[in-house]
TORBATOR-373095 format. One record per residue (C-alpha): residue in one letter; y, x, z; residue number from 1. Coordinates in steps of 0.2 Angstrom, whole numbers. Example, Ala and Ser with C-alpha at 12.3 -4.5 7.8 and 13.67 -1.06 7.14 Angstrom:
! TORBATOR-373095
(node A (-22 62 39) 1),
(node S (-5 68 36) 2),
END
This chain:
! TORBATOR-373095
(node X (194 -95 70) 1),
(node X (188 -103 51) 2),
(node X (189 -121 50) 3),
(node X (171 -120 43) 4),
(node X (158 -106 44) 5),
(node X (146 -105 28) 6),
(node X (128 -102 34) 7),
(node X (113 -95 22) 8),
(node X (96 -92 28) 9),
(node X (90 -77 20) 10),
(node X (71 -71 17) 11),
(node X (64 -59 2) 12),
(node X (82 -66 -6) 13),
(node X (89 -51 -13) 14),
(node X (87 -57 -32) 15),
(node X (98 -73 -29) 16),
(node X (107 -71 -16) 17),
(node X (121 -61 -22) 18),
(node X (125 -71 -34) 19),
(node X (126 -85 -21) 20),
(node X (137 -75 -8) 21),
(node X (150 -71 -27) 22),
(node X (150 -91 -30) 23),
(node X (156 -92 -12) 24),
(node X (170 -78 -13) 25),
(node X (177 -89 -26) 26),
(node X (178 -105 -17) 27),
(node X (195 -116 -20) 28),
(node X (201 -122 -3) 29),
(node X (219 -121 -2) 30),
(node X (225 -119 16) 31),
(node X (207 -122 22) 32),
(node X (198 -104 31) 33),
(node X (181 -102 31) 34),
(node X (170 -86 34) 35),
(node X (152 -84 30) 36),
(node X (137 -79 39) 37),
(node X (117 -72 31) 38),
(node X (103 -75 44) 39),
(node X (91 -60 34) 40),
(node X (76 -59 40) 41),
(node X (68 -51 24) 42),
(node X (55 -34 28) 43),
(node X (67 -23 16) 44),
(node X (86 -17 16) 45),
(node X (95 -33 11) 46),
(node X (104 -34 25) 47),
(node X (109 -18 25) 48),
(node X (115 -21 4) 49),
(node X (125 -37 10) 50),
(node X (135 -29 22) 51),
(node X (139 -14 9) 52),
(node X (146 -25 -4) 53),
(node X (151 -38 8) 54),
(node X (159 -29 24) 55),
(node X (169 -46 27) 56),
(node X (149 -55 28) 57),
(node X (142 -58 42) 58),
(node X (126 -53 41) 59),
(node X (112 -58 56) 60),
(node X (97 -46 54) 61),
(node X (79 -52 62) 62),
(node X (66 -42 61) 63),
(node X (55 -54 64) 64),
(node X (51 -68 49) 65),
(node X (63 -82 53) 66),
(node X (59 -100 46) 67),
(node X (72 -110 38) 68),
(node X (78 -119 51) 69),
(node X (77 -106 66) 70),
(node X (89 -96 52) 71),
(node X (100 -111 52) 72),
(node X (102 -112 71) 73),
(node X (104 -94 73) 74),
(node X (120 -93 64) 75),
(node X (125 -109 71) 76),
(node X (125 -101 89) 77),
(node X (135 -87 83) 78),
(node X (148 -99 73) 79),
(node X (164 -104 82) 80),
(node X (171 -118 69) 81),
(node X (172 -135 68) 82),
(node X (162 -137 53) 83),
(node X (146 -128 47) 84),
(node X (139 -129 28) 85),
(node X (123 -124 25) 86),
(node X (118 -118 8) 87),
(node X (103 -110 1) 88),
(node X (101 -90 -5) 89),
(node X (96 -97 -21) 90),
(node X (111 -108 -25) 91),
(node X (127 -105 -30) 92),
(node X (140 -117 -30) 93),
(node X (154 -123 -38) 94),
(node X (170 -118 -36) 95),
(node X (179 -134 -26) 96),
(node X (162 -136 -16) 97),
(node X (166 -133 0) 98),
(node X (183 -143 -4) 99),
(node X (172 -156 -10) 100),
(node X (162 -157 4) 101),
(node X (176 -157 17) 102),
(node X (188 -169 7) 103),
(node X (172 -181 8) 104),
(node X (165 -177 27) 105),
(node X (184 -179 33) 106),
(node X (188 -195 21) 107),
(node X (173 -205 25) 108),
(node X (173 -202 44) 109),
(node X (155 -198 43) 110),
(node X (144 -184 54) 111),
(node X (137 -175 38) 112),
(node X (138 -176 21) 113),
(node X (131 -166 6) 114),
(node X (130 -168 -15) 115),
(node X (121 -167 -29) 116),
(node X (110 -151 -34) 117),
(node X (107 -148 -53) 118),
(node X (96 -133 -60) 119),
(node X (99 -115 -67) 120),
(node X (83 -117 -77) 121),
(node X (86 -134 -86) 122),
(node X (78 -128 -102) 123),
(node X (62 -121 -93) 124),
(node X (47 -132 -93) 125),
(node X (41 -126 -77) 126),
(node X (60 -124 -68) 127),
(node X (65 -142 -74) 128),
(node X (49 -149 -68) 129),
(node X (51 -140 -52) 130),
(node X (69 -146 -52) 131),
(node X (64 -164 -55) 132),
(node X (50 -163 -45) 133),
(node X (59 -158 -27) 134),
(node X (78 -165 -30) 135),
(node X (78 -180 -39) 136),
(node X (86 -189 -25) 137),
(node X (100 -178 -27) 138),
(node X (104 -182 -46) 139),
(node X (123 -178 -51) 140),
(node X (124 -198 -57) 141),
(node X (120 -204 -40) 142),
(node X (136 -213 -31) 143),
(node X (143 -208 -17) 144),
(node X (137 -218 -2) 145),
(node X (125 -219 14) 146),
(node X (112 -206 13) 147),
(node X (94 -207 25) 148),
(node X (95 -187 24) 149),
(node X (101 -173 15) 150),
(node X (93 -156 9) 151),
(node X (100 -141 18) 152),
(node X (104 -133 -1) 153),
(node X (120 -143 0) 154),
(node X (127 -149 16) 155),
(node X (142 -149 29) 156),
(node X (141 -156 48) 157),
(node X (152 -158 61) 158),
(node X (148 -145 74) 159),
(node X (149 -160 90) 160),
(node X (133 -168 79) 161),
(node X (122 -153 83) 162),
(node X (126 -157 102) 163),
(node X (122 -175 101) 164),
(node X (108 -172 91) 165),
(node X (102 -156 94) 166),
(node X (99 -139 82) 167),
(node X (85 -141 65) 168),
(node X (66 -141 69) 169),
(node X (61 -122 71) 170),
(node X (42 -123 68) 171),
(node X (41 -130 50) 172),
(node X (42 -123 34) 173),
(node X (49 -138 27) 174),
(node X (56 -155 32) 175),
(node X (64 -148 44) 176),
(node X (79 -156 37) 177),
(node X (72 -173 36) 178),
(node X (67 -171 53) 179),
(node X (86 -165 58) 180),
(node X (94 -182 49) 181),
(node X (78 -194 56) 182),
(node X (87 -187 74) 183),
(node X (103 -189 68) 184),
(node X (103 -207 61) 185),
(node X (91 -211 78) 186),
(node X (110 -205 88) 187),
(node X (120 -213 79) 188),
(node X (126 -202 67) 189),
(node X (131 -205 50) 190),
(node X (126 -196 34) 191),
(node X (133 -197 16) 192),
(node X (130 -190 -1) 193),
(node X (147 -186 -10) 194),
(node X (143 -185 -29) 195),
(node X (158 -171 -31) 196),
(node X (152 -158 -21) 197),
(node X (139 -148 -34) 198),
(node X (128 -132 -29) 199),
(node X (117 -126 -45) 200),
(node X (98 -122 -37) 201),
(node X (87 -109 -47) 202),
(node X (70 -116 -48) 203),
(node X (53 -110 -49) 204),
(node X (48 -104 -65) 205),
(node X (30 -99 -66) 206),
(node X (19 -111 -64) 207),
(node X (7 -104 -49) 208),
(node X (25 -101 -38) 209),
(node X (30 -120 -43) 210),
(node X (11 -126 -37) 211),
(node X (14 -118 -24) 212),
(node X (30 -122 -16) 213),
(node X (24 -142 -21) 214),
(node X (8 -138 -9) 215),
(node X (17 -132 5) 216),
(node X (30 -146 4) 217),
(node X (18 -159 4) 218),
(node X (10 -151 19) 219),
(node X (24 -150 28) 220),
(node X (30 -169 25) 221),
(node X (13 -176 29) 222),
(node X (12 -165 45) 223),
(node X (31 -173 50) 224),
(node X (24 -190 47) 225),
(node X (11 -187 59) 226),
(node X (24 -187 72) 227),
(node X (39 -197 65) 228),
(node X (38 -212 54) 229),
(node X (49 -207 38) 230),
(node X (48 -215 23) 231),
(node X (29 -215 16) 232),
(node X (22 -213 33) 233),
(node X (8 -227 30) 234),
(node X (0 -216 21) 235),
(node X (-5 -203 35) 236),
(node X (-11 -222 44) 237),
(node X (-20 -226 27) 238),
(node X (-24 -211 17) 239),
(node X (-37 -219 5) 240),
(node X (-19 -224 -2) 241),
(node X (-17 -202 -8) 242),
(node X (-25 -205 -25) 243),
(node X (-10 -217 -30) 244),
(node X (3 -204 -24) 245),
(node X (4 -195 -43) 246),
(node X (7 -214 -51) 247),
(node X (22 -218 -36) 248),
(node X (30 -202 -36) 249),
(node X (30 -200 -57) 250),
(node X (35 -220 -57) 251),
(node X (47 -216 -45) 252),
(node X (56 -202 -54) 253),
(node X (58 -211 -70) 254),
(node X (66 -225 -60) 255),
(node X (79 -212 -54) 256),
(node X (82 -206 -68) 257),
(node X (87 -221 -76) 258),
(node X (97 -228 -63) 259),
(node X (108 -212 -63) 260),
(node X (108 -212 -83) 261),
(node X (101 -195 -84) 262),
(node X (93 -200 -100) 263),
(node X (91 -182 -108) 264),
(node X (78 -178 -92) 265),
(node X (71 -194 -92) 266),
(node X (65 -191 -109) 267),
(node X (57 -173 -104) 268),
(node X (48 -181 -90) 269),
(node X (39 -193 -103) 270),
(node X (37 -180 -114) 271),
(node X (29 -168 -102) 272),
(node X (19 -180 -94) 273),
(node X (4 -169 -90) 274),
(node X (13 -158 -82) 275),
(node X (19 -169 -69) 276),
(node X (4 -176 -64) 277),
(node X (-4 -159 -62) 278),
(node X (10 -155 -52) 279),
(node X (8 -172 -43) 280),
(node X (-9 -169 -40) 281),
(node X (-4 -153 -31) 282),
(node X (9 -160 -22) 283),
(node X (-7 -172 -15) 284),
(node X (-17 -159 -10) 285),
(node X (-6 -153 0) 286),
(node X (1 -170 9) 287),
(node X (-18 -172 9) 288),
(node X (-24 -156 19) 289),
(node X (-6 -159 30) 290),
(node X (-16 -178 37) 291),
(node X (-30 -170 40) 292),
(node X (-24 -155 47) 293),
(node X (-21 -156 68) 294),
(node X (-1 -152 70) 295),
(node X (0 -134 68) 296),
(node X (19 -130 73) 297),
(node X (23 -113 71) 298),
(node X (34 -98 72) 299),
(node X (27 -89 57) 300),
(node X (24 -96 40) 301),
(node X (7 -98 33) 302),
(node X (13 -90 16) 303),
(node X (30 -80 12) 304),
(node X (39 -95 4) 305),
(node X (57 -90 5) 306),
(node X (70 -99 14) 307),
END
């Protein structure tokens, strides 16, 4: 039996995801086994490519359209270890990530842990405002300490936490990770960000795929806040608050940005300005149509975002 099982949620992945599976071939992990498992539930023959040039894969084929986190529980009821890392088909890590991440969830005692994501597309205006725009909470100058939740792009959990907490929300498209660690920390479970343990994300380049992605993902956290009160949720309470969204979330990316001394981006974001705020102003529309939305959970996605 591996000590930890690698888990990758697959869908329309095939121009990333090798990549992603070669970065986890080359992991360094000493005396540390680990196996790795593809939940595929893309409409052509990636599956079938995975298990060719990776016959030591384990590859989980749906035929139906699985949503981010049904992938993620599927191979977690087929996984046997004591540790599960989840990572994204469009990642690819660095080579003492997984050792990161155990060296951290192990040391600090906690329930979870996960690092920092940096971007592929740093010098593309649209892929480093995409970038900044979804993971700048996950800067690689931020400490390693306490963590309200953790992207599913970069993560490792004790398998007992999945039975205290249960398995990740299977009708949303997105926030289904903040969901997870809302139910985690509500348990009494723990959950760190370890700056050492790096995965590289490649990020939306053209400006209508970056749109979007932000919609959906602004949908997707208004609908949570309808149910659970995460950060921002006076907003669903008081939406006449929306038109100050683009101001807060810009004013609170340069904050971030400056706290974790990533000067260089700071510097972009000022000098890009109206790009933001045109992607801000998406990202309202969507938390926007999410409030006044009923809750619409779902098996199938509204659009084919991949996982």
């Amino acid at each position: 039996m591996a000590d930890v099982t690698v888990i990758i949620p697959s869908y329309r992945s095939r121009s990333t995801i090798f990549e992603c599976i070669a970065s986890l071939k080359r992991q360094k992990v000493g005396n540390v086994t680990y196996d790795i498992i593809v939940v595929d539930s893309s409409p052509d023959d990636t599956a079938r490519i995975i298990t060719e040039r990776y016959p030591d894969v384990r590859v989980i084929a749906s035929a139906r359209r699985l949503l981010p986190g049904a992938a993620r529980n599927a191979g977690i009821r087929s996984s046997t270890s004591q540790f599960v890392a989840f990572i994204d088909s469009d990642c690819v890590a660095e080579e003492t990530w997984l050792d990161s991440l155990l060296l951290a969830i192990r040391g600090l005692g906690c329930d979870i842990a996960g690092g920092p994501i940096r971007t592929l597309t740093r010098y593309h205006i649209f892929g480093a405002t995409a970038y900044l725009s979804e993971f700048s909470e996950f800067l690689s100058g931020r400490k390693t300490g306490p963590a309200g939740f953790l992207p599913t792009a970069n993560m490792i959990a004790r398998r007992d936490i999945f039975t205290k907490s249960g398995l990740f929300p299977e009708y949303r498209l997105g926030s289904e990770d903040r969901l997870f660690a809302e139910t985690v920390i509500r348990n009494g479970g723990t959950i760190y960000f370890a700056a050492g343990a790096v995965v590289w994300h490649n990020d939306r380049k053209v400006f209508s795929k970056l749109a979007r992605h932000q919609f959906d993902l602004a949908y997707e956290s208004a609908q949570a806040r309808k149910t659970v009160q995460l950060d921002g949720y006076f907003i669903v309470s008081f939406p006449l608050l929306t038109p100050l969204i683009p101001v807060l979330r810009y004013t609170k990316l340069l904050y971030r940005l400056c706290r974790c001394h990533e000067y260089s981006y700071f510097f972009f974001a000022v000098a890009n300005l109206p790009t933001f705020l045109v992607t801000y102003l998406v990202w309202t529309a969507g938390f926007v149509t999410g409030i006044l939305r009923a809750d619409d959970r779902r098996i199938e996605p509204r659009c084919a975002t991949g996982a």
